[in-house]
C-alpha positions, -999 to 999 in steps of 0.1 A, spaced: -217 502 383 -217 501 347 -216 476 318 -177 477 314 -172 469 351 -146 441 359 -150 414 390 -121 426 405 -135 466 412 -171 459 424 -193 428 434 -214 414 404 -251 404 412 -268 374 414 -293 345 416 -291 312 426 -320 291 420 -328 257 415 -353 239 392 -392 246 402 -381 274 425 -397 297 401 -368 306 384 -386 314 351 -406 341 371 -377 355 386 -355 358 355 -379 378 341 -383 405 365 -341 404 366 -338 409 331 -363 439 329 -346 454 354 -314 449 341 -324 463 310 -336 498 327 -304 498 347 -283 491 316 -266 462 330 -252 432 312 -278 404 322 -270 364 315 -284 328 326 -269 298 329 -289 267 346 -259 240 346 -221 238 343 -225 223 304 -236 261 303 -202 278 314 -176 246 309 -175 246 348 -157 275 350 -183 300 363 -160 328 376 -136 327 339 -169 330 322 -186 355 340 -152 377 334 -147 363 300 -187 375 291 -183 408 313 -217 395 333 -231 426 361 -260 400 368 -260 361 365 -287 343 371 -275 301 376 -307 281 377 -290 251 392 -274 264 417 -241 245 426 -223 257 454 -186 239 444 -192 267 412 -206 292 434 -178 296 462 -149 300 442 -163 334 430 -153 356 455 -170 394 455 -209 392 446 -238 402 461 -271 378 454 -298 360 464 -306 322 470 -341 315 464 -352 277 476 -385 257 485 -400 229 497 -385 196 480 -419 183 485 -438 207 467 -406 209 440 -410 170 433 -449 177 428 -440 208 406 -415 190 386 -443 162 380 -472 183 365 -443 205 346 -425 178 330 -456 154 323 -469 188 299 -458 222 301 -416 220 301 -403 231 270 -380 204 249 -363 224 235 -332 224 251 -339 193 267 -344 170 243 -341 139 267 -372 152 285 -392 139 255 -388 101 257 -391 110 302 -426 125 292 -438 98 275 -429 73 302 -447 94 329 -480 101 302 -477 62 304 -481 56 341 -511 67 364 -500 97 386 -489 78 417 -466 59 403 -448 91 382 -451 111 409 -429 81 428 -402 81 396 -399 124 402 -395 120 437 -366 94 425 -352 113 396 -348 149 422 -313 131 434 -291 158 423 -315 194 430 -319 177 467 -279 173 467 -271 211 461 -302 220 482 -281 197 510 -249 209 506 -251 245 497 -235 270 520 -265 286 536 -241 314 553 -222 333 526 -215 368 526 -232 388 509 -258 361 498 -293 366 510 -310 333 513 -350 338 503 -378 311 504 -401 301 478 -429 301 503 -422 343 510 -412 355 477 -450 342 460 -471 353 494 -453 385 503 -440 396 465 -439 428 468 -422 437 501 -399 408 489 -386 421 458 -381 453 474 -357 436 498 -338 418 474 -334 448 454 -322 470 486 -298 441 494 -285 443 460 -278 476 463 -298 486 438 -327 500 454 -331 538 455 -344 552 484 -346 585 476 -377 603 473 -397 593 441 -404 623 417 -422 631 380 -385 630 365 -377 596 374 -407 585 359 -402 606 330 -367 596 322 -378 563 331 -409 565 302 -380 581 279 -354 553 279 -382 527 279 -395 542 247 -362 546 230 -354 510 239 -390 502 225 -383 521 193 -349 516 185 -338 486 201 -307 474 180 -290 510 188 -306 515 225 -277 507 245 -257 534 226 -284 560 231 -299 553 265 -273 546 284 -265 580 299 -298 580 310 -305 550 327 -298 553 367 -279 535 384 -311 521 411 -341 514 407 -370 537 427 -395 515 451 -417 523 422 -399 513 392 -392 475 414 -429 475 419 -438 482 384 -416 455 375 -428 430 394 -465 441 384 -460 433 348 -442 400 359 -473 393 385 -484 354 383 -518 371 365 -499 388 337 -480 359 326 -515 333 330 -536 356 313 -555 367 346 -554 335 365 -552 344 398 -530 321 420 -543 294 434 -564 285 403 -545 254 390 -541 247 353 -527 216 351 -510 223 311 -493 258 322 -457 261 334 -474 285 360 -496 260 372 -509 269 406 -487 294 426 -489 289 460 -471 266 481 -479 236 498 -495 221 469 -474 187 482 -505 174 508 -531 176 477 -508 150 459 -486 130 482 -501 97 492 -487 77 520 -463 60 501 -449 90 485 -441 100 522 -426 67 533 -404 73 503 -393 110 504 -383 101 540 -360 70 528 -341 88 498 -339 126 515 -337 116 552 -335 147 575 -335 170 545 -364 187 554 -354 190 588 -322 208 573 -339 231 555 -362 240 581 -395 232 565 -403 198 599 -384 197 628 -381 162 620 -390 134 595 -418 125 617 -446 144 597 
């Protein structure tokens, strides 16, 4: 599959995320390997982002792999022939995520309304802003409700797996992508591998040009895991091991079920009223009796 590949010959690629499902992490480890793949590589995390048209604008922008942060499956269906991956998590621990994240470590950049949000939650104590983020997760819980959890070609992924088992996960993404090679892993991958890396290093605004015959069409089990190695939770905390909580970083903790350390009862009488049988739904209780 190549960069000048039309939606009509081939499936694209893609993920569907949703915010605090680690999309950050994930985009990262996309776009590196879309870069040694030379594939086109684009993210969009609402429909402000593609004028909610998703399928004119991933032809329009000749897109092999989109990554859509907020996943919304009334964009998602229309598109026809893909091959992705859904990644979702606990709304519990995605309300406490969203908390810590927009309290201190999420950029304003591009959300400029977060600013004035920020300083009402660095006003109130943390029970009571971890009440308005249970509150303001209205719409994420929506597309986690509604989203069609049996798609072809869609492999649905939890949060919970990806950050425990990362490894054997990535791999099975990749192979479900179709973009894992299997074959057996020799010096010349790795060489040509080290070769287009270095070009792309050296001579970055003419790389695509140059390395393009090189660059394979999969990656090795290798390459994946060397990708995800650079990406590891350690690397981008500047050897914080997961589990280790830094309250100011946007990779705060790590690990799931980070929800029972925070929620009080109230937070649980609440969850329950807004987002009845959501859980349930998901599969994360059997019930809302927990």
């Amino acid at each position: 599959i190549k960069a000048s590949r039309t939606m009509s010959d081939k499936p694209f690629l893609a993920f569907y995320g949703h915010h605090k499902c680690a999309t950050m992490w994930i985009n990262r480890i996309i776009e590196s390997a879309c870069t040694r793949l030379g594939r086109t590589y684009d993210a969009v995390y609402d429909e402000d982002d593609f004028g909610c048209d998703l399928k004119s604008y991933i032809a329009s922008k000749k897109i092999d792999f989109l990554s859509y942060g907020n996943a919304d499956i009334e964009f998602v269906r229309e598109l026809g022939n893909q091959r992705g991956f859904h990644v979702i998590r606990d709304p519990r621990d995605i309300a406490v995520s969203a908390y810590f994240s927009h309290l201190r470590s999420h950029s304003t950049e591009d959300w400029p309304e977060l600013i004035e949000y920020r300083e009402k939650l660095n006003s109130v104590p943390k029970a009571e802003g971890l009440t308005m983020e249970i509150d303001n997760r209205k719409q994420e819980f929506r597309h986690l409700s509604t989203w069609d959890y049996g798609q072809d070609g869609i492999l649905e992924v939890r949060f919970e797996e990806l950050v425990v088992h990362t490894y054997e996960q990535f791999l099975n993404i990749f192979d479900h992508l179709g973009i894992l090679d299997e074959s057996d892993y020799r010096w010349t991958h790795r060489a040509r591998g080290l070769a287009v890396e270095l070009l792309d290093f050296i001579i970055p605004s003419s790389a695509s040009r140059l390395t393009q015959p090189l660059k394979p069409e999969r990656l090795s089990g290798a390459e994946v895991a060397v990708t995800v190695w650079r990406n590891r939770f350690q690397a981008r905390t500047s050897g914080r091991k997961q589990g280790q909580e830094s309250a100011s970083s946007h990779y705060r903790k790590g690990l799931p079920g980070d929800w029972r350390n925070h929620f009080e009862p109230e937070h649980e009488q609440l969850f329950k009223e807004r987002y009845p049988g959501l859980l349930a739904f998901l599969g994360y209780e059997t019930s809302d009796d927990w």
